[in-house]
N, C-alpha and C positions, 0 to 999 in steps of 0.2 A: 720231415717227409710228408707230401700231401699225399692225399688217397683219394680214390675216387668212390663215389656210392651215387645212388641216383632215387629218384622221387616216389621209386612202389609199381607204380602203376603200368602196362601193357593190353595194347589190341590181346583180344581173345579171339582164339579161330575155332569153329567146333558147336558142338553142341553146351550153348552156355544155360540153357533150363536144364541140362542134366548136371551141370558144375555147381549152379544154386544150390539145385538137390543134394549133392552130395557135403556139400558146404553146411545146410541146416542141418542134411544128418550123424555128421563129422563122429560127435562124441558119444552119440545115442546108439547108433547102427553101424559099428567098423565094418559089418564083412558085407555091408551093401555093394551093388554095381557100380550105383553114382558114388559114390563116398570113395571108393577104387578107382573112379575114373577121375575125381576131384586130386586126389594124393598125385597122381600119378603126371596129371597135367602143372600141379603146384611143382612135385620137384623138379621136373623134368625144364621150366624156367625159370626156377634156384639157379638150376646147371646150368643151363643158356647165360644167365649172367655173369655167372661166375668164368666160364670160357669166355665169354666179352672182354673179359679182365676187370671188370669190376670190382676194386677190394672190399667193400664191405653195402652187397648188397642188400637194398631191402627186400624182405619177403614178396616172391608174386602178388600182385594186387591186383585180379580180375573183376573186381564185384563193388559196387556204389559206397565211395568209402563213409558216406556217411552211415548209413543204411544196416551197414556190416557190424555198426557199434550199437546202435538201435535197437535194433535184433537179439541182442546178449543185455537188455534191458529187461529187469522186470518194471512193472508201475511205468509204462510208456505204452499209447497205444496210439498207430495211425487212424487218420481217419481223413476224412476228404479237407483236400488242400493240410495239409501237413499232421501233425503229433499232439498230444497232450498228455500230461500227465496223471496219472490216475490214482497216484500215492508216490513217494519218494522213492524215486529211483532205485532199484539195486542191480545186481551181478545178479542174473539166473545162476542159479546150485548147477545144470546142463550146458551151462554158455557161457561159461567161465572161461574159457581159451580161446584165443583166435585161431582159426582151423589153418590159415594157412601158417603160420608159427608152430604147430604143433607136426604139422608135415615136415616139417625142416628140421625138427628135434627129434622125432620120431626116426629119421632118416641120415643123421647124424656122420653116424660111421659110414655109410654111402657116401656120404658128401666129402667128408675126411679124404677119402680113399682117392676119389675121382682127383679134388683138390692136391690131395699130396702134402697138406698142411693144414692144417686147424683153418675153420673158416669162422666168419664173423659175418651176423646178419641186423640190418636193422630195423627195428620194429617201427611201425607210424600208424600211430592214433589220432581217431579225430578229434581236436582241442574241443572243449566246454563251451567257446567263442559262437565255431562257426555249426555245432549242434543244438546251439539254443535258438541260432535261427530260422530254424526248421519245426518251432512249435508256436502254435496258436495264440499260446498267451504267455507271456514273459514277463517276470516281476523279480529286483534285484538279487532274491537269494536264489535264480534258475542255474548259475554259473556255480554256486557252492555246490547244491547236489548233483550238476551231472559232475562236476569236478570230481565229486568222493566217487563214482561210481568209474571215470575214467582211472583215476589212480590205482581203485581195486585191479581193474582191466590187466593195468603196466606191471602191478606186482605179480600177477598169474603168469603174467605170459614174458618174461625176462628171463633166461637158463641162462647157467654156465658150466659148461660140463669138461670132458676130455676131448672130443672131437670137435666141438664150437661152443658158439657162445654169442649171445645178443648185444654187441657193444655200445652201439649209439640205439638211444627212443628218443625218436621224432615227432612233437607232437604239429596236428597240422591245422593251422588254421586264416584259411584261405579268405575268411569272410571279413575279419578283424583289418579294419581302419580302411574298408571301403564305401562306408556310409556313416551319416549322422545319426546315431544314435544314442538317447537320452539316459539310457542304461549304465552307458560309462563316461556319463560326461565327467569330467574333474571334477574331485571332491565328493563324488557320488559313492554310496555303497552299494552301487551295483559292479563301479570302477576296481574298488577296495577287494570284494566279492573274487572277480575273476583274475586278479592279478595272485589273493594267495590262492584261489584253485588250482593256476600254474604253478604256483609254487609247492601244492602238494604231489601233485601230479610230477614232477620233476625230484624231486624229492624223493619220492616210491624210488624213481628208476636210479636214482644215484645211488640209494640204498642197497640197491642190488648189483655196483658197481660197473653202470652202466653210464657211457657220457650221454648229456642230455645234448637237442635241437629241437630251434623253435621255427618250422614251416609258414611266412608270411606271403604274400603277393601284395603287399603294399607294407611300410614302415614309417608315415606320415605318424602315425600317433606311439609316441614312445614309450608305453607302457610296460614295453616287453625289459629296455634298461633296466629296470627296477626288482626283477628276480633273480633272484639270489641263486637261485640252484640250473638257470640257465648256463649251458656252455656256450651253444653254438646258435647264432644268428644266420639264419638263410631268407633269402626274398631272391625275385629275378633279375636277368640281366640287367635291365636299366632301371632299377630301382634307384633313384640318390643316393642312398648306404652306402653304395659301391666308391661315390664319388665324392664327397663331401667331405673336408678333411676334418670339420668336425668328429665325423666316425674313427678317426684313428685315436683323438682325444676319448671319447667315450670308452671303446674298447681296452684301452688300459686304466682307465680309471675304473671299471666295474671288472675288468681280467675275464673277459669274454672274446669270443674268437669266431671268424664269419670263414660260412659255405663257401666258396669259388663257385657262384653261376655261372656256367660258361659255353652253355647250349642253349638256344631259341628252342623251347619244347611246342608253344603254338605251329601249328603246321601250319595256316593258313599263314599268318605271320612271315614265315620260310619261303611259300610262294612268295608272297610279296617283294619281299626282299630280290628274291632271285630276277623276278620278272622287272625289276626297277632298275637293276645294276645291268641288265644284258640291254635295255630299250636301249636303243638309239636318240629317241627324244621322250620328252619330259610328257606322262602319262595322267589326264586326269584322274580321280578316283571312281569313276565310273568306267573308266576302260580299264583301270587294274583291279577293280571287281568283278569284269566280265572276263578277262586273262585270268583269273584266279580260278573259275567256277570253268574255264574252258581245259586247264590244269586238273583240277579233279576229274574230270569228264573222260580224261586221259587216263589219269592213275586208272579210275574204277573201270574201265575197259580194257587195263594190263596194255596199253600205247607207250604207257610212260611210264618208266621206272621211276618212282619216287623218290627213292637215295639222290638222285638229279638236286634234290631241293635242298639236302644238307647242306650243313653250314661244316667247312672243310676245318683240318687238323690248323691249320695256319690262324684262321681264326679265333679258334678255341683258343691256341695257346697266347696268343696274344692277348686276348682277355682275363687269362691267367697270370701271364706274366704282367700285365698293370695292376692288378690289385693285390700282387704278391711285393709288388715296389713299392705299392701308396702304402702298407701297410705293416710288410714283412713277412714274409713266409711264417715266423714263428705265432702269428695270429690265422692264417691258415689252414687249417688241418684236413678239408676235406675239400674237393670240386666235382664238381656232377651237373648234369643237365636243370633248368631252372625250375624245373616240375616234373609231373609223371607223364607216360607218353599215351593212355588208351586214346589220345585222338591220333595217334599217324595212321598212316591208311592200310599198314601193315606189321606185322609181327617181325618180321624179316627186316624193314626199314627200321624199327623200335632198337632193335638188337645192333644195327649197322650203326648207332647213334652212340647205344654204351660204346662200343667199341672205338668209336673215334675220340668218345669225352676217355675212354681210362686212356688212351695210347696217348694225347693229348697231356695228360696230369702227368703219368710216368716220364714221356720226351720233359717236361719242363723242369721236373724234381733232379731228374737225370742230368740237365744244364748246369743245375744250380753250386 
């Protein structure tokens, strides 16, 4: 059976300086206004999702996902143009949990209730990869220690209880194999370095009998084959992975098993598409530049409904149902949109998207 889950992330509508607030002061100050007003907006699109039909969503993700992990750093300090380190990283004793994780455990039996069945959420941290690239100076052993500090992160915030339970951790690392960099060239131990921080980090969460995923936007450098406590492989829709029959040989030789991207989460991207398939004649890219930005100009004036620019059920399944053939359903386990949505241009369009990616997953499992 595939399932559907999706990438974290959602437009925020509201007051987002009071949702930060409430966010920093999560664990310190429960009976604050922002800290009430933070709960309340997290569960309240748990729920949203999980009506989507989304089987095993991830936690609402309003807030800079890098940033959010940062933040629960001791021995890390910003400063202009990015981070340094000021001693070895650890887990603040205060910022030990991710607040919105803790809303969702916290809220359990609500959820239960609403649901009608035990629910499952998935947790997504940001990988060691693409948080090292956010400081000043980087030297091979920068991957071992945020590594140990991410792993701390995944063992705090993994539950399993009577009313749900954190099934899949996702780690996400969106920066890894899209530039040259000397830190993990081959044979290097800085390469060595972050492939076992994956693997501690992955580890934690299995230990807590949780399936693991690994969050790519690219998969040119194959480093990630190589962990052992890896389950699940996800990159986006036209990633090669998808196509390459190579990947079918790899996935049973290491007994690893790939996401179903099967939504365009770039929205501009979505215009495009739409705006090239309706022209009548062939569009340079300066005039589907200027249709594109004439499209927003719409949406943001409420002219144009945005749902216009999805990418419909027909699609999705179709690109479901080819990599369910090149590869077999039983390497399959999940499908969901190819990233998080906070760039659509609405909450309400975000939400119209799970719903077509789970109604999309269910119709095709339903086929099969």
């Amino acid at each position: 059976m595939i399932r559907s889950c999706d990438g974290g992330s959602l437009p925020f509508v509201g007051d987002i300086a009071k949702f930060l607030e409430g966010a920093a002061r999560f664990e310190l100050f429960p009976g604050d206004d922002p800290v009430r007003f933070f709960e309340k907006r997290v569960r309240k699109a748990f729920l949203d999702k999980i009506e989507a039909g989304v089987d095993v969503p991830n936690y609402p993700q309003f807030r800079d996902m890098s940033e959010m992990f940062l933040v629960m750093m001791d021995g890390v300090e910003r400063v202009k143009g990015g981070y340094l380190e000021t001693k070895i990283p650890s887990v603040k004793p205060d910022r030990s949990h991710i607040p919105e994780v803790m809303v969702i455990k916290k809220n359990s039996q609500m959820i239960y209730e609403k649901k009608k069945e035990p629910f499952e959420v998935k947790v997504c941290v940001t990988g060691p990869y693409t948080l090292s690239s956010l400081f000043l100076h980087r030297d091979n052993e920068i991957f071992s220690r945020l590594g140990n500090t991410i792993s701390q992160i995944v063992e705090n915030n993994v539950f399993s209880e009577k009313h749900g339970k954190a099934s899949l951790v996702a780690v996400d690392e969106p920066v890894f194999g899209l530039q040259d960099d000397p830190l993990i060239d081959f044979g290097s131990r800085g390469r060595e370095n972050l492939r076992k921080a994956w693997e501690s980090i992955f580890h934690k969460a299995k230990s807590k009998n949780a399936q693991t995923l690994l969050h790519l936007h690219n998969t040119a450098d194959e480093l990630f084959w190589e962990i052992k406590f890896l389950d699940v492989i996800d990159s986006h829709v036209d990633d090669p992975i998808y196509q390459m029959k190579k990947t079918k040989e790899r996935l049973e030789s290491t007994d690893k098993l790939l996401k179903a991207s099967i939504f365009i989460s770039d929205f501009d991207t979505l215009i495009k598409k739409k705006i090239i398939t309706t022209s009548r004649q062939k569009m340079t890219e300066l005039a589907t530049s200027e249709r594109v930005a004439e499209a927003w100009t719409g949406i943001t004036s409420r002219k144009t409904d945005p749902k216009t620019f999805l990418e419909n059920l027909n699609v999705m399944k179709k690109r479901l149902v080819d990599i369910v053939g090149r590869f077999g359903v039983e390497r399959i386990p999940y499908a969901g949109p190819e990233c998080g949505l906070k760039g659509f241009p609405t909450y309400k369009c975000a939400l119209e998207c799970l719903r077509r990616v789970s109604s999309a997953t269910k119709s095709v499992t339903k086929e099969r």
